[in-house]
N, C-alpha and C positions, 0 to 999 in steps of 0.2 A: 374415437367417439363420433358417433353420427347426431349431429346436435342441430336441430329446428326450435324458431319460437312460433308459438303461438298464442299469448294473451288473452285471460280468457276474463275478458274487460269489462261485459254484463255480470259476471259475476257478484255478488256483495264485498266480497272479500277485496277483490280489483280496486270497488266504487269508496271501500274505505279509506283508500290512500295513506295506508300508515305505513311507514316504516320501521327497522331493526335496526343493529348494531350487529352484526352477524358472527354468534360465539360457536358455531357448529354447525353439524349436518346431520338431521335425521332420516334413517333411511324405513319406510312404510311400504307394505303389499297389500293390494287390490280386496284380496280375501273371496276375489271372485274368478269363475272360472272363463276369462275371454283374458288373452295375451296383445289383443289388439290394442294399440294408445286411440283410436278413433272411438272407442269407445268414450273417452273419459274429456274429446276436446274435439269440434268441428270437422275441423281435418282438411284434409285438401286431396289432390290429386298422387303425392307422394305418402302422405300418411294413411292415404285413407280417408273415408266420409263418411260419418257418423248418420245415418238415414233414419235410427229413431225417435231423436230429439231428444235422447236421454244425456246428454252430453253435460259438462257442468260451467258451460258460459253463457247463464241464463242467471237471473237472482231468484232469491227464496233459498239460496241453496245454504247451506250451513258450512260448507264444508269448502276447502283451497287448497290446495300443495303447489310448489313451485315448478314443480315438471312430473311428467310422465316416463317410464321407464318401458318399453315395450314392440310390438312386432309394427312395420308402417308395413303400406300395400303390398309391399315384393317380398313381402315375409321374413326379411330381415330387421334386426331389430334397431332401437333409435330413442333417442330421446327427446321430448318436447318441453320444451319450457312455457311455462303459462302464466307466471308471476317476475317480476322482478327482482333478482336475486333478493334484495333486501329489505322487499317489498316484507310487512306483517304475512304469514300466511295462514290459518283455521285449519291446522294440520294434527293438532294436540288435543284440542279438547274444548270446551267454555270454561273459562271462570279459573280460580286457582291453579285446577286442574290440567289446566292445556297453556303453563306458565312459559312452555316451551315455543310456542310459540313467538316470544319477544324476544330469542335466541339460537333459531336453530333455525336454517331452510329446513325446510321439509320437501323429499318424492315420493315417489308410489311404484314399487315395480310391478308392472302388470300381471298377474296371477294366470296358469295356465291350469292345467289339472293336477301340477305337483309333482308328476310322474315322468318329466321329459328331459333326460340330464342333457341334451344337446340345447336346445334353450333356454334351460337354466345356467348352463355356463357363459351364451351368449348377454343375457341380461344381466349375471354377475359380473362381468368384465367390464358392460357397459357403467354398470352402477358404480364400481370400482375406479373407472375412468372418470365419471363426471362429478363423484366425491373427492380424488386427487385435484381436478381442475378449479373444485372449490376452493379447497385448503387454500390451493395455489394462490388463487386471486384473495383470500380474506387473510393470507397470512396465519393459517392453522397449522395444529398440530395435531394428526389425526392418532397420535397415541396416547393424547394425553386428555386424563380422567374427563368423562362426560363431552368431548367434542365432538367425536363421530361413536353415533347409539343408532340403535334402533327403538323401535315403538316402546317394546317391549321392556326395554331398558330408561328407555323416556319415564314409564311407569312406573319401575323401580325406585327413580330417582327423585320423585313425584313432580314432573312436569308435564308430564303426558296421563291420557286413559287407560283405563286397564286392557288395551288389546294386546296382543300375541305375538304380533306380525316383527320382524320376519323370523321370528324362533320357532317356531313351526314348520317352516319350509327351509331354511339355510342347511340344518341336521340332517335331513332325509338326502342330501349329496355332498354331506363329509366337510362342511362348511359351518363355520363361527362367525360371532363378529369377532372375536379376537382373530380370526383370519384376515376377513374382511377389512380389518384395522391394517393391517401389517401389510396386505395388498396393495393397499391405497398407500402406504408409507413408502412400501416401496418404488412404486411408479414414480411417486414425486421423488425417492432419492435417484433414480433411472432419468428422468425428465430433467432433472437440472442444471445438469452442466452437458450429457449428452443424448441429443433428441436424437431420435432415430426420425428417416428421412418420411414414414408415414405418419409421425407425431406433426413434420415441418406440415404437411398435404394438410392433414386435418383442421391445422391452425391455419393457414392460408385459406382454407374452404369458408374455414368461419369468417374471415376478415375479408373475403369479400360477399359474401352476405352480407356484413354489416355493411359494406360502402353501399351494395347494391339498394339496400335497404332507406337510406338517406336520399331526402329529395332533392330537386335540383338547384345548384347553387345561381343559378340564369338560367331561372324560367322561361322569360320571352326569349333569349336567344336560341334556347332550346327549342322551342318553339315554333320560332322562326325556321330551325332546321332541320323538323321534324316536316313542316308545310312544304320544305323543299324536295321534301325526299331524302336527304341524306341521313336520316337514322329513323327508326322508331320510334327513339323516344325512352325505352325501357332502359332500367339501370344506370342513371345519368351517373352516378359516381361510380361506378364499376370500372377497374381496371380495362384497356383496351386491347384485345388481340392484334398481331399485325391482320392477321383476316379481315377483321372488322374495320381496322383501318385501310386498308387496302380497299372494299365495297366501298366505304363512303368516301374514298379519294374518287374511285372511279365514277361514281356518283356526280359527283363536285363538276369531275371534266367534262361529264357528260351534260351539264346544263347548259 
């Protein structure tokens, strides 16, 4: 799983600051025809950049999910986080109706034209991967009654609105949520006792974003040695290469 955040912190939803107790995952499509996640959040240089201001990290907006499912710049697909996992999200509905909300994350897999089984499979996998990852972290059980649904089943259940999504597009390439259910079951029974070595990559990928992401713990010293030359500056808790440690020894001797 190719996994970025991006916070989409103007939002209303963000500005609420509520949270969940997280009893599930619900999975939501776009219902529109652009596969790109820049559409739906800022974007950047890897995901892409949102150039019409129609993005949704602005307020006024009604509407929240906790990530994005879909294509970044290199046409490969990925997924963006915009909420914090347990963060409330405006994924279900208003009012009794979108009850789901106070228990489900909610995503959105990005909608194409419907007709592409080569990125439908890429996005099903993905989605697949980051509903196991859920489970994983909240302690789920993704076969059991009402924890991983979709919209459509959200409705059913009456926590969610009446949309469609994704029973609509899952059938048209031989795909269920009872599928979808059993997919994600099985990765986590796969993933438990033995990770294969691009499952260790992907979780090392993420964990140092996370350090890269944290600021520095000595700032002035940093600082201080950054004014000297011996590092930029970026990435103060990021693991070090010997590379990089090597430049900034030579650095050192060179003063």
């Amino acid at each position: 799983m190719r996994l970025r955040k991006q916070y989409l912190t103007e939002n209303d939803c963000y500005q609420a600051h509520r949270s969940i107790q997280v009893k599930g995952v619900m999975v939501h499509s776009t219902g529109a025809d652009n596969p790109r996640v820049c559409r739906y959040v800022p974007g950047d240089e890897e995901m892409g950049r949102n150039t019409a201001g129609n993005h949704w990290n602005q307020p006024g907006l009604s509407k929240c999910v906790h990530a994005f499912v879909g294509q970044f710049a290199d046409g490969r697909v990925g997924v963006v986080q915009t909420l914090p996992w347990n963060a409330r999200g405006w994924h279900c509905a208003r009012g009794q109706k979108g009850s789901g909300n106070n228990t489900h994350i909610g995503f959105e897999i990005c909608e194409d034209g419907l007709d592409n089984p080569e990125y439908f499979q890429a996005i099903y996998q993905e989605a697949v991967e980051l509903t196991a990852t859920l489970c994983q972290e909240y302690h789920l059980d993704p076969l059991a009654d009402g924890v991983v649904i979709c919209h459509q089943e959200g409705y059913r259940q009456g926590i969610a609105s009446n949309h469609g999504d994704v029973l609509h597009w899952f059938p048209k390439f031989g795909k269920s949520m009872d599928d979808f259910r059993a997919d994600v079951a099985q990765l986590m029974d796969e993933g438990g006792e033995n990770m294969t070595y691009e499952q260790w990559k992907q979780f090392m990928d993420r964990y140092r974003q996370e350090l890269a992401a944290k600021p520095a713990s000595m700032p002035e010293l940093l600082a201080e040695a950054k004014e000297m030359g011996l590092t930029d500056g970026s990435r103060p808790r990021d693991l070090v290469t010997r590379e990089e440690a090597a430049v900034m020894a030579r650095a050192a001797a060179n003063r």
